[in-house]
N, CA and C atoms as a LAMMPS dump frame, in Angstrom:
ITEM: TIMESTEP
0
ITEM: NUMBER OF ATOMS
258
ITEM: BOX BOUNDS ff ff ff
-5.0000000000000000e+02 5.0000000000000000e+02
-5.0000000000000000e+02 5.0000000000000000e+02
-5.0000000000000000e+02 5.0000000000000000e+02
ITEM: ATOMS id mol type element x y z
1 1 1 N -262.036 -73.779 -42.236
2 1 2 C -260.879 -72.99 -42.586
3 1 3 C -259.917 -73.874 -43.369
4 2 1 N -259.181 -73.633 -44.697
5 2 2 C -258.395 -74.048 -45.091
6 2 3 C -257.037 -73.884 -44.322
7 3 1 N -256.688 -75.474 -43.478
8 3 2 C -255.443 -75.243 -42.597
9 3 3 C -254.237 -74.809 -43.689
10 4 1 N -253.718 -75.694 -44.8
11 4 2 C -253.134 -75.338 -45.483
12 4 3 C -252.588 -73.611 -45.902
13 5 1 N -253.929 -72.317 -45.553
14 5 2 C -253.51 -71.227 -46.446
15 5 3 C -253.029 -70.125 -44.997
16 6 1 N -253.487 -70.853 -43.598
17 6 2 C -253.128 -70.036 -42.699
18 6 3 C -252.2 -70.638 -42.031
19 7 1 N -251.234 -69.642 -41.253
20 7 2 C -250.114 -70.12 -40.893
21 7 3 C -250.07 -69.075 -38.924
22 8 1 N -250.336 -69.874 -38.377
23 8 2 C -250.29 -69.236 -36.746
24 8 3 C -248.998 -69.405 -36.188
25 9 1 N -248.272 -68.944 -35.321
26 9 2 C -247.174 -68.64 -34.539
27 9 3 C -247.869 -68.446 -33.242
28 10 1 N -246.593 -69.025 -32.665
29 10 2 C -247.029 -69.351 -30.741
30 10 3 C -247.315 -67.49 -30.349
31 11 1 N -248.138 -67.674 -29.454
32 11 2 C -249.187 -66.175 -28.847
33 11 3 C -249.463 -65.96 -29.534
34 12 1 N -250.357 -66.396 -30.687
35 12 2 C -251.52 -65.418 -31.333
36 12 3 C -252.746 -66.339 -31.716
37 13 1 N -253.729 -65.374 -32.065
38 13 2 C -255.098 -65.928 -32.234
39 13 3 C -255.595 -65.559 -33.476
40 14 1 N -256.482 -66.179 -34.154
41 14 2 C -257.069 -65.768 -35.275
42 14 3 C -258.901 -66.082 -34.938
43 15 1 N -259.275 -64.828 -35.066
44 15 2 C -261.032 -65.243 -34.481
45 15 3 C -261.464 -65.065 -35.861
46 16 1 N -262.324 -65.466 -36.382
47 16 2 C -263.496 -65.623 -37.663
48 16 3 C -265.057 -66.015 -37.55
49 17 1 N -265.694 -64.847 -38.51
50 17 2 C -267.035 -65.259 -38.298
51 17 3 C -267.795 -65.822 -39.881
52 18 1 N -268.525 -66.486 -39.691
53 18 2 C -268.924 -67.406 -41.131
54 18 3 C -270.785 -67.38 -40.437
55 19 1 N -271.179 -66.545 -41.764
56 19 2 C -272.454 -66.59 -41.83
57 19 3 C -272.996 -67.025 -43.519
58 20 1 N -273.865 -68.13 -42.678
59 20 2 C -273.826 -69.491 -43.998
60 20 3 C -275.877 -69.746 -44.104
61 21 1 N -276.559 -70.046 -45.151
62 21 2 C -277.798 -69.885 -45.076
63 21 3 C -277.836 -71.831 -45.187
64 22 1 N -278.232 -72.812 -44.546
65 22 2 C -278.758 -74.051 -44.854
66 22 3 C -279.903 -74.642 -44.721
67 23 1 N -280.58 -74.977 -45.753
68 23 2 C -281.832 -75.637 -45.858
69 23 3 C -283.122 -74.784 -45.13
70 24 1 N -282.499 -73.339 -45.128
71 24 2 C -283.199 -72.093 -44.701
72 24 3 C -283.293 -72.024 -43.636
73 25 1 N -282.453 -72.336 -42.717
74 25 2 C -281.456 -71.927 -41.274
75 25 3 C -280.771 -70.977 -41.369
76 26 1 N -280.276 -69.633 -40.872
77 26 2 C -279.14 -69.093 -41.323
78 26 3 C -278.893 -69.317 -40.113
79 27 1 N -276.771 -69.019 -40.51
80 27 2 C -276.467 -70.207 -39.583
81 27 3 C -275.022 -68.836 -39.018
82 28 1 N -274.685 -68.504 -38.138
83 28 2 C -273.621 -67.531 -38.212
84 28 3 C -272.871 -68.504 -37.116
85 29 1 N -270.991 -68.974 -37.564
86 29 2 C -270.24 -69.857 -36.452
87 29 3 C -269.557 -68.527 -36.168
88 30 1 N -268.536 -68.55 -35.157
89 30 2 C -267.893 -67.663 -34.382
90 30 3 C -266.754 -68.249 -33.9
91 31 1 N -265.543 -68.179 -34.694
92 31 2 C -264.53 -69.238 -34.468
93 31 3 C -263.275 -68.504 -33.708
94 32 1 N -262.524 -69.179 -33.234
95 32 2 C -260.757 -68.851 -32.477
96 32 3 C -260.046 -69.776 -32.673
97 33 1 N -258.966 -69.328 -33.338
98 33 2 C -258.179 -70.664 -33.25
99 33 3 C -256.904 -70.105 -32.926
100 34 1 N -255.815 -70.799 -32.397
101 34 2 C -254.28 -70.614 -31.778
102 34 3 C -253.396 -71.683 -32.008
103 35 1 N -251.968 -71.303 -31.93
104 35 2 C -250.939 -71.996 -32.127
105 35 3 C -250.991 -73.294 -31.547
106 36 1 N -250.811 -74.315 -31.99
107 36 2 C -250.373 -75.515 -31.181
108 36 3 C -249.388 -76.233 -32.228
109 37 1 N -248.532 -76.922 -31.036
110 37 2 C -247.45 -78.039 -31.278
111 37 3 C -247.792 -79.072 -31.401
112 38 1 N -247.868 -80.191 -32.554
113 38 2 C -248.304 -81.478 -32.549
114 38 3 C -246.894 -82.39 -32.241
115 39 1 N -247.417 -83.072 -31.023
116 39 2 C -246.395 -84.041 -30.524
117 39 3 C -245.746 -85.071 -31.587
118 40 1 N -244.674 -84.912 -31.44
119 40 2 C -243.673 -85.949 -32.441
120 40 3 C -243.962 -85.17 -33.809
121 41 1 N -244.117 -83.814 -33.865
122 41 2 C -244.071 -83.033 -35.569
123 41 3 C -243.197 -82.099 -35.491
124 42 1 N -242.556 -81.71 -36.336
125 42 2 C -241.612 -80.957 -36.742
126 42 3 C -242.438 -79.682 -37.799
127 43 1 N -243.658 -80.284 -38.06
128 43 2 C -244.469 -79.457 -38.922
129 43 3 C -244.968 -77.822 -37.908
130 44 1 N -244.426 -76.939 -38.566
131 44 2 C -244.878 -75.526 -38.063
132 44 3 C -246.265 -74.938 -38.174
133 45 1 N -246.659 -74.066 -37.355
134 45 2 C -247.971 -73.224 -37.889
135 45 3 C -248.652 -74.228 -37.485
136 46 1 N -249.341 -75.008 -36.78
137 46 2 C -250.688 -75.639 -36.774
138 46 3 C -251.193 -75.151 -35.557
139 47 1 N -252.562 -75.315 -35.564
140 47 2 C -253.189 -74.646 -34.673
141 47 3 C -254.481 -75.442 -33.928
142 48 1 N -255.68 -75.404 -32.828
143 48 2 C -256.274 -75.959 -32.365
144 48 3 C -257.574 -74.572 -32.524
145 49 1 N -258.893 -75.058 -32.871
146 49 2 C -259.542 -74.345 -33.076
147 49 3 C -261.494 -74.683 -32.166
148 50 1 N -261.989 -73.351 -31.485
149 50 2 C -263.177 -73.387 -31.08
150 50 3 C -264.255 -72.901 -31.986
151 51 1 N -265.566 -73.331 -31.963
152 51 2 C -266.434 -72.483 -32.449
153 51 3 C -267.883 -72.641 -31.705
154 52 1 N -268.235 -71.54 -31.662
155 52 2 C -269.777 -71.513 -31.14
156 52 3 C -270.836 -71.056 -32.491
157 53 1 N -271.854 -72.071 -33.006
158 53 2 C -272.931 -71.805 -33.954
159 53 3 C -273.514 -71.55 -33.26
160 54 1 N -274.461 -70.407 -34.241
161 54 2 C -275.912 -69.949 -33.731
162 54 3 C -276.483 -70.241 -34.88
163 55 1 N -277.972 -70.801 -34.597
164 55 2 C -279.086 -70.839 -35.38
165 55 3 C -280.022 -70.131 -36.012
166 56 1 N -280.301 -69.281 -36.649
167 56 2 C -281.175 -68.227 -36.663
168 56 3 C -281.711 -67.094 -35.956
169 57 1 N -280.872 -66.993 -34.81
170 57 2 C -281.152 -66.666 -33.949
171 57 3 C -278.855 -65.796 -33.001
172 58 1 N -278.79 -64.997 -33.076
173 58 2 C -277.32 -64.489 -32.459
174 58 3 C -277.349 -64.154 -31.169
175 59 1 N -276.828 -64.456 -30.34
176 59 2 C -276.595 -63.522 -28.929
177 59 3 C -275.609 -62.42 -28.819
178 60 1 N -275.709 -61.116 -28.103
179 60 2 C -274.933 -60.067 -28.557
180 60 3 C -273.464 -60.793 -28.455
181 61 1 N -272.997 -60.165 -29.561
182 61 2 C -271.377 -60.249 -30.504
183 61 3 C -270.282 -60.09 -28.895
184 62 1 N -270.539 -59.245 -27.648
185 62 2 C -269.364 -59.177 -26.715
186 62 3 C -269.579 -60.413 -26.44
187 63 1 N -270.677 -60.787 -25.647
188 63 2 C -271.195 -62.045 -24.78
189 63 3 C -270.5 -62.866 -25.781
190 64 1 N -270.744 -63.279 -27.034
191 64 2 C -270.318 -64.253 -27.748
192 64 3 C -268.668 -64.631 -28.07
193 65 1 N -267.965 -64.009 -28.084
194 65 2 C -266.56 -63.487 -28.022
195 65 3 C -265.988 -63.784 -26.819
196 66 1 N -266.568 -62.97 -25.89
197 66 2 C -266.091 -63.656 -24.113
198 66 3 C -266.145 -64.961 -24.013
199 67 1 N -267.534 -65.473 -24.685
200 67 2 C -267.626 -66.725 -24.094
201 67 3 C -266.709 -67.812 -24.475
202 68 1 N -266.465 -67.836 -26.078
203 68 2 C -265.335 -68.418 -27.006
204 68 3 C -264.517 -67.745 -26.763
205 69 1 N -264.116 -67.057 -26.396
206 69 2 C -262.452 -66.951 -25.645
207 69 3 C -262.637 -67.548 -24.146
208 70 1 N -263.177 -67.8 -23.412
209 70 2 C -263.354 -68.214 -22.048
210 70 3 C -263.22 -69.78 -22.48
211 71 1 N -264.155 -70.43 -23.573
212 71 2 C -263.708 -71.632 -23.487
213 71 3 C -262.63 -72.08 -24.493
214 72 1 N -262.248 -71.424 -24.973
215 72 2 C -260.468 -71.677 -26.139
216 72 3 C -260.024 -71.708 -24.624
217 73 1 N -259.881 -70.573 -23.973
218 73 2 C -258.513 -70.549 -22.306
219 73 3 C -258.82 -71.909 -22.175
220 74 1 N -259.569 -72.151 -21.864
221 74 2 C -259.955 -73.574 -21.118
222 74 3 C -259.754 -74.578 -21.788
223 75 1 N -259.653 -74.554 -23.431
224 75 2 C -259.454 -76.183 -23.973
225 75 3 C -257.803 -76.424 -24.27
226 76 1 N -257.048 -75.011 -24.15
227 76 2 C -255.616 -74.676 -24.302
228 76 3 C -255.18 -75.515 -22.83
229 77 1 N -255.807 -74.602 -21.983
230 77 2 C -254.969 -75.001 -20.429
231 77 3 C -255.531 -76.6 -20.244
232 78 1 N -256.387 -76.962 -20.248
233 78 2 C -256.297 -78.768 -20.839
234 78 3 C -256.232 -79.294 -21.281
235 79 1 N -255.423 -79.069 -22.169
236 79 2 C -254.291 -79.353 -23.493
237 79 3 C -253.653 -80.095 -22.636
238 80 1 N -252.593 -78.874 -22.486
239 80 2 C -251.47 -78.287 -21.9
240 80 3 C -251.021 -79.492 -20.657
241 81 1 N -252.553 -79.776 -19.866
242 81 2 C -252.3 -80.254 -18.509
243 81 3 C -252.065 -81.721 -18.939
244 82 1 N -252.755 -82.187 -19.664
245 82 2 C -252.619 -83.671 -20.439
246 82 3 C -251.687 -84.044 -20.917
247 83 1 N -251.209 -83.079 -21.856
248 83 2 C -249.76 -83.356 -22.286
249 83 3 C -248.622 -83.657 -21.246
250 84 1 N -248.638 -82.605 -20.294
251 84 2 C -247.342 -82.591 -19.34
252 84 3 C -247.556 -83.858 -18.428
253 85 1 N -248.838 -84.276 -18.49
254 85 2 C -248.834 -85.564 -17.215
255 85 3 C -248.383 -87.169 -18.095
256 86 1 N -248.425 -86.982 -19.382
257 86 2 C -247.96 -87.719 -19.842
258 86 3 C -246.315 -88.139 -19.897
């Protein structure tokens, strides 16, 4: 994703799917990404981003979605926990 052309605000998400053919793999990623604050920046809009690739091969689109949102919750809330113990 070009960070530069997107711009996120705290509570929201941006999910994206990228289906890409390599060296005759087709390749479909399944991305989420959300607001985050970079410590000691004043810079707005940046964000922290998941993705799950599949290989030639997709698992149904809900399952896949749940699952990358199940682990974004999870890399947010241990963010979150790291930061504050610091």
């Amino acid at each position: 994703m070009k960070t530069d052309a997107i711009r996120l605000f705290p509570n929201s998400r941006l999910y994206s799917i990228r289906k890409e053919s390599v060296n005759g793999n087709d390749l479909v990623a399944y991305s989420v990404y959300s607001f985050a604050k970079e410590q000691g920046s004043e810079r707005g809009g940046t964000f922290i981003g998941s993705s799950l690739l599949f290989s030639n091969k997709v698992a149904e689109e809900a399952i896949t979605v749940n699952c990358l949102t199940e682990f974004h919750d999870y890399l947010e809330k241990e963010m979150c926990n790291r930061i504050s113990l610091r």
